[in-house]
N, C-alpha and C positions, 0 to 999 in steps of 0.2 A: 398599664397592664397589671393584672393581681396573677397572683400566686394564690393555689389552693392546697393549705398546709393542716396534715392531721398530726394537733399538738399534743403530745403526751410527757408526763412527767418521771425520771430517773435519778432517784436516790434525793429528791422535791427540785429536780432540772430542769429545764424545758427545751424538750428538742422536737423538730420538725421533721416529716417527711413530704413529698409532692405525694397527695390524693391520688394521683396518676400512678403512684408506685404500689398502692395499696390494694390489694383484692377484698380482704374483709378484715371482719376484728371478730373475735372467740373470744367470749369470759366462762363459757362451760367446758373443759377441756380437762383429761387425762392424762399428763407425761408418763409418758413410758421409757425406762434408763435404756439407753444405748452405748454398750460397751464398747471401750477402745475409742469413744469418739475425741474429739477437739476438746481443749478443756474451755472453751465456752459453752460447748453445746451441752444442755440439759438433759437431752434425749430427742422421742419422736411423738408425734400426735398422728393419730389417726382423723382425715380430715375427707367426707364424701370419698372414700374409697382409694383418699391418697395417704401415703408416709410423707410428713413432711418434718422437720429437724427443727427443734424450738431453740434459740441460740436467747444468752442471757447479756442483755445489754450492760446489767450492772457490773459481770464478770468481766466484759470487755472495756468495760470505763478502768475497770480498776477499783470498784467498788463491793462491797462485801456485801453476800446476796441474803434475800428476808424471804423469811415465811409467804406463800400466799396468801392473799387473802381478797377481800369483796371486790376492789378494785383493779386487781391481777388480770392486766388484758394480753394477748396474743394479738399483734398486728401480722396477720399472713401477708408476706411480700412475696420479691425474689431477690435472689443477689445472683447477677450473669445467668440469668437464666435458669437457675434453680428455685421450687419450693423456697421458703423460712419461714418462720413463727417467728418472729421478734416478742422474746418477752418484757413486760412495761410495766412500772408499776401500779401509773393509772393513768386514761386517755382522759385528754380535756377536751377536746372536741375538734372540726372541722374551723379551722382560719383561712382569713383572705390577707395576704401582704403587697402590698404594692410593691414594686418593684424598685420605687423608693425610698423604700423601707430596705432593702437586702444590701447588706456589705459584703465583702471582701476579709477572709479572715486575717486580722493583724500579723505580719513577717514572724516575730517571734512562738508564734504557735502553730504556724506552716510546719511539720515536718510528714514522715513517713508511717509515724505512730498516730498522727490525725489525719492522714488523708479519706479518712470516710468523714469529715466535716467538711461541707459545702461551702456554707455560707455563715452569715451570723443577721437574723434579721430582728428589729425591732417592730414592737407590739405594746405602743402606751409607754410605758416604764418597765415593760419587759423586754431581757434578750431571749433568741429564741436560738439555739443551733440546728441549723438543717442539714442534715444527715443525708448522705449519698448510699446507699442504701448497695448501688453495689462493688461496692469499696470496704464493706463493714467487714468479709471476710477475706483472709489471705487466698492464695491461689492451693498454698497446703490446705488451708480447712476445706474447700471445695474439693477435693480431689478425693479427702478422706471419706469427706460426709457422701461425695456421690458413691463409693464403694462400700458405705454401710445401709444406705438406705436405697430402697427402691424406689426411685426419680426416673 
């Protein structure tokens, strides 16, 4: 049985999400500042008639955030049922992993600060992390982001 995984790259990483979670991908896009948000959140994008909340994976890794530029994608998800933009630095494309390819993330990096990491599958000589998409925000950030934005 395969997995269909849309691979993209954070801060030159590779993480995963199931295609299943993914509505579209945006590279022509406007952030607009949303005050008083979550300090992940970048703002909002206007998307077909919706607000939806572009959240910064690099800010959530714990990584220090770059300019956009050509490669700067928006993966529209959701997390519990809300909108999100996920911003990315660059997508690499649609993957298939077998199901024997997917691990179990090692005990020592199991905590509460990684529970939006799934899994850890490999690709060739690559690892890939897959990403639970709706685990990536707290139950605080959701609660804020649904009272600033129209969802």
């Amino acid at each position: 049985m395969e997995t269909k995984l849309a691979v993209f790259l954070v801060d030159g990483e590779e993480y995963g999400l199931d295609i299943a979670n993914i509505n579209t991908v945006e590279k022509d896009f406007n952030i607009e500042y949303l005050p008083d948000s979550p300090k992940n959140v970048k703002g909002k994008i206007y998307l077909r008639g919706d607000e939806i909340p572009v959240y910064s994976l690099r800010s959530k890794f714990g990584i220090p955030e770059k300019e956009r530029d050509k490669d700067t994608r928006l993966l529209i998800s959701s997390v519990k049922g809300m909108p999100i933009a996920l911003e990315v630095d660059k997508v690499n494309g649609i993957m298939d992993i077998e199901t024997t390819d997917v691990f179990d993330l090692p005990q020592v990096i199991k905590n509460n600060n990684t529970s939006y990491i799934k899994y850890i599958a490999k690709s060739g000589g690559n690892l890939i992390l897959l990403l639970d998409s709706d685990m990536l925000l707290d139950n605080e950030e959701i609660n804020l982001l649904e009272e600033l934005v129209n969802i």
